[in-house]
C-alpha positions in Angstrom: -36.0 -84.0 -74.6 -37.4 -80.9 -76.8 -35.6 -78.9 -79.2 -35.5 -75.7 -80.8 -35.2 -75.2 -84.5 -34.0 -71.6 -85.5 -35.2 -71.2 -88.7 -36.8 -67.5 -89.5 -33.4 -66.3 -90.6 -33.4 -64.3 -94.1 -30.5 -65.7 -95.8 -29.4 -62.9 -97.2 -25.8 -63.9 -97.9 -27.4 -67.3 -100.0 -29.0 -64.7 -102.6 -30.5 -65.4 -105.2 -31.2 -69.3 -103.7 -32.9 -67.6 -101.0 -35.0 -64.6 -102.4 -37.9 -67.1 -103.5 -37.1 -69.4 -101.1 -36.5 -70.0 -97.0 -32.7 -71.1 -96.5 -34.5 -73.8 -94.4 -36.1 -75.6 -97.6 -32.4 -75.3 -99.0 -32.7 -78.9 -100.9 -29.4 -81.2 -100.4 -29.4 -83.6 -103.2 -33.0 -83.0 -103.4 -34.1 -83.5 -99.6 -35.0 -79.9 -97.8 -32.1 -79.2 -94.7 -34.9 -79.2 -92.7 -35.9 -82.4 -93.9 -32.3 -83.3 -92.5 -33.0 -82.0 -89.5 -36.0 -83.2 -88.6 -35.0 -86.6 -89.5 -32.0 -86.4 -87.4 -33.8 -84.8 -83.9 -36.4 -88.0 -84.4 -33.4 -90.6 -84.7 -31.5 -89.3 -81.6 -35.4 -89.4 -79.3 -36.0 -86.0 -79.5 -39.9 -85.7 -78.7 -40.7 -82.4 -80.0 -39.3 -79.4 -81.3 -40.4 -75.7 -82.0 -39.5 -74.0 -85.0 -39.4 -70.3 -85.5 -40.2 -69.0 -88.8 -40.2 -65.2 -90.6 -39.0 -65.0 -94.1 -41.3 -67.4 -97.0 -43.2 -68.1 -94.0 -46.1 -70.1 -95.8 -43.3 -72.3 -97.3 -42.2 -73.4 -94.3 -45.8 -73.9 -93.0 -46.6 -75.7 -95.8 -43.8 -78.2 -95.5 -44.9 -79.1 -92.0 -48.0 -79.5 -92.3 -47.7 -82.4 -95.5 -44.6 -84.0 -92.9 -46.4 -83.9 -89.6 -48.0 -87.4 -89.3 -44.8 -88.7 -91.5 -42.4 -88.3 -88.3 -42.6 -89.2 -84.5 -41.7 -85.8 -83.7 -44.4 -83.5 -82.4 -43.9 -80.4 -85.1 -44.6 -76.9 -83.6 -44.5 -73.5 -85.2 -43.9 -69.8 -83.7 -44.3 -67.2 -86.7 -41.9 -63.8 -85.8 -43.5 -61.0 -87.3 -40.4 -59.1 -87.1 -37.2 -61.5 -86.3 -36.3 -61.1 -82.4 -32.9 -63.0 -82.2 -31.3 -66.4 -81.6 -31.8 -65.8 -78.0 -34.4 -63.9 -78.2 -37.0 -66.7 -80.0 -35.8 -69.3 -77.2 -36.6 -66.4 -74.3 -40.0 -65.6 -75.8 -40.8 -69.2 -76.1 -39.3 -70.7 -72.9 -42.8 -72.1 -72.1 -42.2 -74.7 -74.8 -39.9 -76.6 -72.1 -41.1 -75.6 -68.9 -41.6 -79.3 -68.4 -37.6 -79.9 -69.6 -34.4 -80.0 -67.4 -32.4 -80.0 -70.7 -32.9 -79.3 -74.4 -31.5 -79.0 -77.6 -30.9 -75.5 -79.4 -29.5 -76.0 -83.3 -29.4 -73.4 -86.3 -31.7 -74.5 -89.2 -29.1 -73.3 -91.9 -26.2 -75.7 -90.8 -26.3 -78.9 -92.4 -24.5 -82.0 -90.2 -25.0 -85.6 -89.1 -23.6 -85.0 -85.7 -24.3 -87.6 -83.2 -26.5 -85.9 -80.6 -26.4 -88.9 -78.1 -23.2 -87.6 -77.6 -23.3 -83.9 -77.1 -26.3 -85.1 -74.7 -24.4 -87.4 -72.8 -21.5 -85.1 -72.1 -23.8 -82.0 -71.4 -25.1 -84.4 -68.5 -21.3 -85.3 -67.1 -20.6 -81.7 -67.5 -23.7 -80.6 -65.4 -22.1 -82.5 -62.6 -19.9 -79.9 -63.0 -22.0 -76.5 -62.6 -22.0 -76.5 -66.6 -25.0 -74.7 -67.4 -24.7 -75.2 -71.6 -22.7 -77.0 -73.9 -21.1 -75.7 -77.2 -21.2 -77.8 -80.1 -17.2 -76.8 -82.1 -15.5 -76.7 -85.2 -12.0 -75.6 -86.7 -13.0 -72.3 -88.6 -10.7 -71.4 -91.5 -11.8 -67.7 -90.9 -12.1 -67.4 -87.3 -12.8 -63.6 -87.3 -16.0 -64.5 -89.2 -17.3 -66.5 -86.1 -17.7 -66.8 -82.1 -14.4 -68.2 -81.1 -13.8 -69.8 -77.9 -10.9 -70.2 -75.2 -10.6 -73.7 -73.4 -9.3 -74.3 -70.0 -9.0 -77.7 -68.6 -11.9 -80.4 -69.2 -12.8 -78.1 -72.1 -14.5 -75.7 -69.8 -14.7 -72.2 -72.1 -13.2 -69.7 -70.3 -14.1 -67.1 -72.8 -16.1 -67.0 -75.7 -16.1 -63.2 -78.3 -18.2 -63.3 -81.5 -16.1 -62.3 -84.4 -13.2 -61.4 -82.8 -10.6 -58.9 -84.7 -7.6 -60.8 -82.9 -8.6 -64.8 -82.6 -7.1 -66.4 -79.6 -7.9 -69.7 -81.4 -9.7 -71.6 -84.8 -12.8 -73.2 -82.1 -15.4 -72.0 -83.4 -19.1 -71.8 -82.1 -21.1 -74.7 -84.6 -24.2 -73.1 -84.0 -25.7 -76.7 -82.0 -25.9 -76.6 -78.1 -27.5 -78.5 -75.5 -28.7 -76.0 -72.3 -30.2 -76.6 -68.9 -32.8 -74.2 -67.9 -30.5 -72.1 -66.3 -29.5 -70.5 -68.8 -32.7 -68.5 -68.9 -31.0 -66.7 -65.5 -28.8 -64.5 -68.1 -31.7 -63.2 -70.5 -34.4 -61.2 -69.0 -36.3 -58.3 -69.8 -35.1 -56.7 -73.4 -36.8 -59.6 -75.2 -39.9 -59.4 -73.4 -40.8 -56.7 -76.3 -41.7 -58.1 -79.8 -39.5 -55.8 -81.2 -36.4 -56.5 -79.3 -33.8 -58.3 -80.7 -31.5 -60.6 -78.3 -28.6 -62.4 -80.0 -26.5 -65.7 -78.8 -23.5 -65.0 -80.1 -23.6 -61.4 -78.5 -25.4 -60.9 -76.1 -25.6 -64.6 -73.9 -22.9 -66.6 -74.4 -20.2 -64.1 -73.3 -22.0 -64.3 -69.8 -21.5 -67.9 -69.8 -17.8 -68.0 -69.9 -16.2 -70.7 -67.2 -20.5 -72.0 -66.9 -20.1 -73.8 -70.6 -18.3 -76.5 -71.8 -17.2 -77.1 -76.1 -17.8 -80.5 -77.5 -15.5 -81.4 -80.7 -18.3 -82.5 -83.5 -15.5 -83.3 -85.7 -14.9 -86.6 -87.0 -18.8 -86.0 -87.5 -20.1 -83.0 -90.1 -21.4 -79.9 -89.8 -21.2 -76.7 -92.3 -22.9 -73.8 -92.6 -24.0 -73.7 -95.8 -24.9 -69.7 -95.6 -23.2 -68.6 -98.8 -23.6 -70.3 -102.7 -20.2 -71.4 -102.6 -20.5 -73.1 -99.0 -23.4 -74.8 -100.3 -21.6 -75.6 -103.7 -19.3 -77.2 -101.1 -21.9 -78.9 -99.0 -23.0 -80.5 -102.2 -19.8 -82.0 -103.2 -19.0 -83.2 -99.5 -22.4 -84.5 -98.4 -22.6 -88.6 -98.7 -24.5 -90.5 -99.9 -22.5 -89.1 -103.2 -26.1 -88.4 -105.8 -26.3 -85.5 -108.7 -27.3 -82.2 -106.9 -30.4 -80.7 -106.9 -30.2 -77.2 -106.3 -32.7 -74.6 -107.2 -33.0 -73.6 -110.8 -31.3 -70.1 -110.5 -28.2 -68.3 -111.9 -25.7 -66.6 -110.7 
C-alpha cells in the first residue's frame, strides 16, 4: 500500500518554531515528526509514500535525501510552488497510485502512534459496504475549531461540516484516512490548475457523507501539534518520557 504525506503546510499558527523551520522537521524529543512518520508508515508495510512540500522546501529535501537508504520505504517528493490544497496535492498526484486499490492519506503536522493495521483492516470490512474512505477520529475539546462528524449505525458518517458554528458532536476529523480510488469520482477539474486550491475538509469530504465510515484512534495517540502550546503539550505527553528538545527560540 502507498501513502501520502501532506507536508507543504506553512505553519503559521506554530510561529516563531516555524519561521526558520518546516513544521514537518518539528523535533519531538529531538527526533523530526517526520522522522515519526516515516518510521511508523514503514512499520505498518507501507511501500512507498509521496510527500508534498512548499515552505523551507530545501530542508525537507535535505532530510530525505541523508534518510533514503536508512528506511525500506521508497521516499518521493512533489515540490508545490504555490500550495494547491489537501485535496488538491492528492488530485494532482493521483498517478502516484494508479497501480493501488487503497492508500493511506495522513497530515504531516499531527504527531500519533496510531495503529494503521487497524484503520486498514476496517477500511477493507467497510468497503464491503460501498464505503469509499475512512475517517481516522478524535474527541475535540473545541469542536468548532475542527470537521466534526455525525454517525449513524456501524459508524457510517452521515454528515461531516468543517468548523461548524453549532457542533452536533466532539468527533472530530484526525486528519489520517485510508481511501479507495473512488474517491477521485468527487474531485475533478478545479485542481487541474496549479493555482487552484482544493481543500479536504471543505470541499471533499462533505460529498462523502453516508460513502465514509470514522474509526476511533483513541486508546492510541494522535495531536496536532499546530500551535506552541499544543506542542508544549505533545512534549509532556509523548513517551518514551526524555528532556525536550525544541528549537532554540523564544517566545
Amino acid at each position: 500500500m502507498k501513502a501520502y504525506l501532506l507536508a507543504a503546510g506553512k505553519g503559521t499558527r506554530l510561529r516563531p518554531y516555524t519561521d526558520q523551520h518546516p513544521k514537518c522537521l518539528i523535533p519531538i524529543h529531538g527526533t523530526p515528526l517526520l522522522k515519526i512518520w516515516i518510521d511508523l508508515l514503514a512499520y505498518h508495510g507501507i511501500s512507498e509514500v509521496l510527500i508534498n512540500t512548499h515552505h523551507h522546501a530545501e530542508q525537507v529535501e535535505h532530510f530525505l535525501d541523508r534518510t533514503r537508504g536508512l528506511t525500506p520505504l521508497q521516499l518521493h517528493s512533489v515540490y508545490e510552488p504555490q500550495l494547491l490544497g489537501s485535496a488538491g496535492t492528492i488530485w494532482n498526484n493521483r498517478h502516484f497510485i494508479s497501480d493501488q486499490s487503497d492508500f493511506v492519506i495522513a497530515y504531516a503536522d499531527n504527531l500519533t502512534n496510531l495503529d494503521l493495521a487497524k484503520i486498514i483492516d476496517f477500511h477493507s470490512h467497510i468497503r464491503s459496504m460501498g464505503g469509499i474512505l475512512t475517517m481516522g477520529l478524535i474527541r475535540a475539546p473545541n469542536p468548532r475549531a475542527c470537521g466534526i462528524v455525525t454517525l449513524g449505525e456501524g459508524n457510517k458518517i452521515i454528515r461531516f461540516v468543517e468548523k461548524p458554528q453549532q457542533p452536533e458532536s466532539d468527533l472530530a476529523n484526525g486528519g489520517i484516512y485510508v481511501s479507495s480510488c473512488e474517491i477521485f469520482n468527487y474531485m475533478g477539474a478545479p485542481a487541474d490548475s496549479a493555482e487552484a486550491v482544493l481543500d479536504l475538509g471543505h470541499h471533499i469530504l462533505p460529498q462523502l457523507a453516508g460513502k465514509m465510515y470514522g474509526f476511533p484512534i483513541a486508546p492510541d495517540y494522535l495531536k496536532d501539534i499546530g500551535t506552541p502550546e499544543a506542542y508544549k503539550e505533545a512534549l509532556d505527553q509523548w513517551l518514551p518520557p526524555a528532556k525536550p528538545e525544541v528549537l532554540s527560540v523564544k517566545f
